[in-house]
N, C-alpha and C positions, 0 to 999 in steps of 0.2 A: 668828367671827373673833377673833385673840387681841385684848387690849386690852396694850399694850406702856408699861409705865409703871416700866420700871426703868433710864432714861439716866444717871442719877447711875451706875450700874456700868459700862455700856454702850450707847449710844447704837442704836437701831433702832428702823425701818430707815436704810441710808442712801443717799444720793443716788446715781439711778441710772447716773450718770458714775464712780463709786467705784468699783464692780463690774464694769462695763464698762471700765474702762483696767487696771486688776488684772489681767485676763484678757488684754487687749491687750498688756501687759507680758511675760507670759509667753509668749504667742503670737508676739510678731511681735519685741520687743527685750530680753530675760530675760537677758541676757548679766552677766558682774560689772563694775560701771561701776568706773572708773578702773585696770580689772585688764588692761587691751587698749587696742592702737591700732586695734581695726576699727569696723569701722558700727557693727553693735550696742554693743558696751561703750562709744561714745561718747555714742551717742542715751541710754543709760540715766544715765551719766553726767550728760549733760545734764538727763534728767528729776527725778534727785535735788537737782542747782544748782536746778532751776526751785520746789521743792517749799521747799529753803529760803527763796529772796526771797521767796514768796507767805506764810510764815511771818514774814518781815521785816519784810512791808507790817503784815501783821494785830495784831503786835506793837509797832510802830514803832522796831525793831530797825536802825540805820544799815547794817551790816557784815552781810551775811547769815552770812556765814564763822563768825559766833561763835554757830552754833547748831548742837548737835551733836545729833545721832540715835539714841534710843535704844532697847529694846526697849519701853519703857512707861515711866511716869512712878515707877515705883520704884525701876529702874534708873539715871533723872538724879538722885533724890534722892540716892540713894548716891554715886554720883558723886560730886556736889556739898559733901554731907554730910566722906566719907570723904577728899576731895580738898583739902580745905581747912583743917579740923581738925585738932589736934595735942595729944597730950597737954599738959596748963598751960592750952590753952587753956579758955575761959568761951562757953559757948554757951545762948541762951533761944529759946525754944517755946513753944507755948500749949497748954494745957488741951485743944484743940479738935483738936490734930493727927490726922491719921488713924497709922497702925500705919507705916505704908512710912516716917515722918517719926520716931515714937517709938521702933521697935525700934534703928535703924541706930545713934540717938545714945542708946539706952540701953548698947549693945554700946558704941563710944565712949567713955561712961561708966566703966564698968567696966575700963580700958584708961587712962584717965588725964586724959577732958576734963571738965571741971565743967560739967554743965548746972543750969540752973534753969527749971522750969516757973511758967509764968504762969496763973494761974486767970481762965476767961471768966466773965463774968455767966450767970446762967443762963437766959441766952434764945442763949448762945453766943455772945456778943461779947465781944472781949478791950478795954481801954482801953489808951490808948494812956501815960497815966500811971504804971500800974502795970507796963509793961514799961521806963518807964524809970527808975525803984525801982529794978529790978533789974540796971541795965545796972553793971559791974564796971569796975574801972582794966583786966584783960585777957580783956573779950566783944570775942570776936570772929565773933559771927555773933548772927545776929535771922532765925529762922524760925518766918514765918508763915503758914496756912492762909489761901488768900482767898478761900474758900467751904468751909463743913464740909459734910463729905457725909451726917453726921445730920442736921441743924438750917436747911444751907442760907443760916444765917447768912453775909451777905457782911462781909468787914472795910473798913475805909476803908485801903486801901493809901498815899494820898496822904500822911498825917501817919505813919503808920509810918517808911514810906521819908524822911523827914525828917527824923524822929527818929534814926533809922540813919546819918544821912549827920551831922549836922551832932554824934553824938557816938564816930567814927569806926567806925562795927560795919558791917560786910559786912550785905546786907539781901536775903534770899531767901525766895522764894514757890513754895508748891505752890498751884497752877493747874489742878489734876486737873479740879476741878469748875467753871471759868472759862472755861478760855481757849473761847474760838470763841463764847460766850457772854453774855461781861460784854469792856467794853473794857477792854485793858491797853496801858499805855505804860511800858516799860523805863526812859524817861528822865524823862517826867515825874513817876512812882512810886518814882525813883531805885532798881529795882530790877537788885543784882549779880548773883543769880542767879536765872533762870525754869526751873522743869519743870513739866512741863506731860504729859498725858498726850494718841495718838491717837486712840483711838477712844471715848472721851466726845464732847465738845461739837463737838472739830475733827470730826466726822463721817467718822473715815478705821476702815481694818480694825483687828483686834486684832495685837497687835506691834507696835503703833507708837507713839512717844513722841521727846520730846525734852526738850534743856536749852539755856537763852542761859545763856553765860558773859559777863560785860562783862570788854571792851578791856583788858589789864595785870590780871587779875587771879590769881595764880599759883595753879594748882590740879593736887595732884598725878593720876596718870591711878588708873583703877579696874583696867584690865586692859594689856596691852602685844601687840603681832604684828604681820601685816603690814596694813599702809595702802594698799599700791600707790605708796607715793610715798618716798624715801629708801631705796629698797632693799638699796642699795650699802652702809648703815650697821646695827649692829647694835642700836642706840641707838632710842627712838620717836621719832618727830618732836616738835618742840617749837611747830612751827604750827597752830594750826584749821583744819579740823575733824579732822585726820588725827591729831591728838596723842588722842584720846577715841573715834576708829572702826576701832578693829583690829578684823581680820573683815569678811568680806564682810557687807553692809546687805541689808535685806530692800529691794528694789526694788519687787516687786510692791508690797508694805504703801505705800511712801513713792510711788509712783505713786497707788495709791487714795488715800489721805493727801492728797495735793495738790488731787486732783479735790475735795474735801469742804471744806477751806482755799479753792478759788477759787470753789465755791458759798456759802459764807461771806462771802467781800470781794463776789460780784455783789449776794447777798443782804443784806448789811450787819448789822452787828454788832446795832446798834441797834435793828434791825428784830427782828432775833431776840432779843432780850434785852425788848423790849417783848410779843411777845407768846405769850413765858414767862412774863411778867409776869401777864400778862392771867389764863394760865392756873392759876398759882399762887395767884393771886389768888380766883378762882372757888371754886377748890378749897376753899382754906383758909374760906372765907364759909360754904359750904354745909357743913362738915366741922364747926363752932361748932354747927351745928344739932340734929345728930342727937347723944341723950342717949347717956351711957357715953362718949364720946369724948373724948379728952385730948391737944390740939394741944402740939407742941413746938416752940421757936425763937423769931425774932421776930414771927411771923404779920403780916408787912407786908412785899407782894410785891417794895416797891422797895428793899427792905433785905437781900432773899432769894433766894436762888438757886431753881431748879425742885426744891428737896430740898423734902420735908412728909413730916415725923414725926410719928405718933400712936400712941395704948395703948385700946384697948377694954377697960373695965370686966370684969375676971373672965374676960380674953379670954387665951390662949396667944399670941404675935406669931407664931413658927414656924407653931403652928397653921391661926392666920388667914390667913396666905400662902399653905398649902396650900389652903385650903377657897374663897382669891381665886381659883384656878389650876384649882385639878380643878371647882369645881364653877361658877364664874363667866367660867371663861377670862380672869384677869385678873392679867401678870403683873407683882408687885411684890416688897419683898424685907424681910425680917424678922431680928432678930436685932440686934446689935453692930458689923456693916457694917465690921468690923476696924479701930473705932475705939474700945476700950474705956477712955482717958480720956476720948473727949468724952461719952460715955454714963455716965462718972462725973457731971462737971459738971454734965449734966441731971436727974442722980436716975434714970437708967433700966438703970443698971449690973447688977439681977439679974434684968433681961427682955428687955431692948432693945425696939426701934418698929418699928412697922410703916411702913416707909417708902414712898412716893408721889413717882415723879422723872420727871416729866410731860417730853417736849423740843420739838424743832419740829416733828415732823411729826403731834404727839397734837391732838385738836380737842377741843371742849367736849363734843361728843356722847360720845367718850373715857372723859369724866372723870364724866359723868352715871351711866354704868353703873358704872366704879367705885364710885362714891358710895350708889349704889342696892343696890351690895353689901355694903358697910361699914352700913348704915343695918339690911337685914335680920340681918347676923352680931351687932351690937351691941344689936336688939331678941328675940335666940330669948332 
């Protein structure tokens, strides 16, 4: 049986309410919600409103209304990124961002916004003093990773988002590797903008993703069609969520999606973020052990997300994954993780890691064979 240890990309498996209302959705109310006044298009309707508030609770997002639905979490980045930005304007990042965050505002870039990247320390943590070094008379945006999906490193969102606020810069997080995870509070983080990815941590299918906008804040759209709602006008709406979801929504996805978000709030955040913890922790203990091995990040589970990067002495990372896969059934992922600044940072830029992204439903027996296979590949 496979050993499943790549939820930093994709989360599996998942909860068996996920798959069973997915299928229910198409079966029984598959209709385009808000496209119709009959049964069906209402009930699905309804199951999308329902998918928001339970995203609202998880988030501690007031207005469910101000979370819009995306295809995945690269999709709200752009969004967010493209919607808000202006040439003149001053935009900072970190060292640590994944690709979905560095291309959009390199492109940006190139177009007329001045970025400035921040360098993490090299265990992947950015300071919060050297981002504000660089804060400008016109930065208008602070985006930060709140877990890198090399290194796993969590960031302290609290004094970011405070620093943000109290030196007037717009304050956004990608949450790919968080949400459903690590707890997040939009107001106590002072965070403007969230994306967040579905089918990582929230435990929903692939397709699925979103973004909280905060209350007043002007952002222009990515694409423009119909909404179902002003149709009389050839103009997009100027309200949430209808101003960000031209195009029919994947229902099925945001139907599973919910089921995964309310095994999440039954299951409690806490719950699962401790014993991720537990599990990262193990890992990273027994992983110091065995010779040729080179741990990356903070290797301190409470500071870490379920990411654990390593390098085997004289070892190919590509390699290793194949030889995890075909010859140990164990699957993990190797390479650059299309993150090729933070694998700057670490020094791992012309090999990349062999990454390890344990989630909730992996157990210690899991991580034992894992371990038992990294320990033979590290001693041929």
């Amino acid at each position: 049986m496979v050993v499943y240890l790549d939820n930093a990309a994709t989360s599996w498996p998942k909860p068996e309410a996920v798959t069973l209302e997915m299928a229910k959705c198409i079966r029984e109310y598959g209709a385009n919600p808000g496209r119709g006044g009959h049964r069906m298009a209402m009930r699905a309707g309804e199951k999308v409103y329902e998918c928001r508030e339970n995203l609202a609770k998880l988030f501690s997002i007031p207005d469910p209304l101000q979370l819009v639905f995306t295809v995945n979490a690269t999709e709200a980045i752009n969004l967010a990124l493209k919607g808000i930005l202006a040439p003149g304007d001053h935009v900072i990042m970190t060292s640590m961002e994944h690709n979905a965050v560095v291309r959009p505002l390199k492109k940006l870039a190139s177009a007329g916004v001045e970025l400035s990247i921040v360098k993490a320390g090299p265990r992947g943590k950015v300071k919060t003093t050297d981002i504000k070094e660089n804060i400008q008379e016109n930065t208008k945006l602070l985006v930060v990773t709140h877990a890198s999906n090399v290194t796993g490193t969590v960031n302290d969102l609290v004094p970011l988002g405070r620093l943000a606020q109290e030196q007037g810069v717009h304050f956004m997080v990608d949450a790919a590797q968080t949400a459903g995870k690590q707890p997040i509070d939009v107001g106590l983080m002072k965070i403007d903008l969230l994306a967040f990815s579905g089918h990582k941590g929230l435990l929903g299918p692939q397709g699925t993703g979103g973004l909280y906008i905060r209350p007043g804040l002007p952002l222009d759209t990515l694409k423009e069609g119909g909404t179902g709602s002003a149709s009389e006008s050839p103009y997009q709406p100027a309200f949430l969520p209808d101003r960000y979801e031209s195009g029919t929504l994947n229902t099925p996805g945001i139907a599973g999606l919910n089921e995964g978000i309310k095994f999440i709030l039954e299951t409690g955040v806490n719950n699962i973020r401790e014993h991720e913890n537990q599990l990262t922790g193990y890992m990273i203990e027994r992983l110091r052990e065995i010779k040729g091995v080179r741990l990356y990040g903070s290797s301190d589970p409470q500071g870490q997300a379920g990411v654990i990067s390593i390098t085997i002495a004289g070892e190919d990372c590509q390699v290793v994954c194949r030889e995890l896969d075909e010859k140990y059934n164990i699957a993990a992922r190797g390479g650059l993780h299309c993150a090729c600044l933070a694998h700057g940072t670490i020094g791992t830029q012309d090999q990349g890691t062999i990454r390890f992204s344990p989630g909730h439903f992996n157990t210690v027996h899991d991580l034992d064979r894992a371990l038992q296979a990294v320990e033979a590949i590290a001693g041929d």
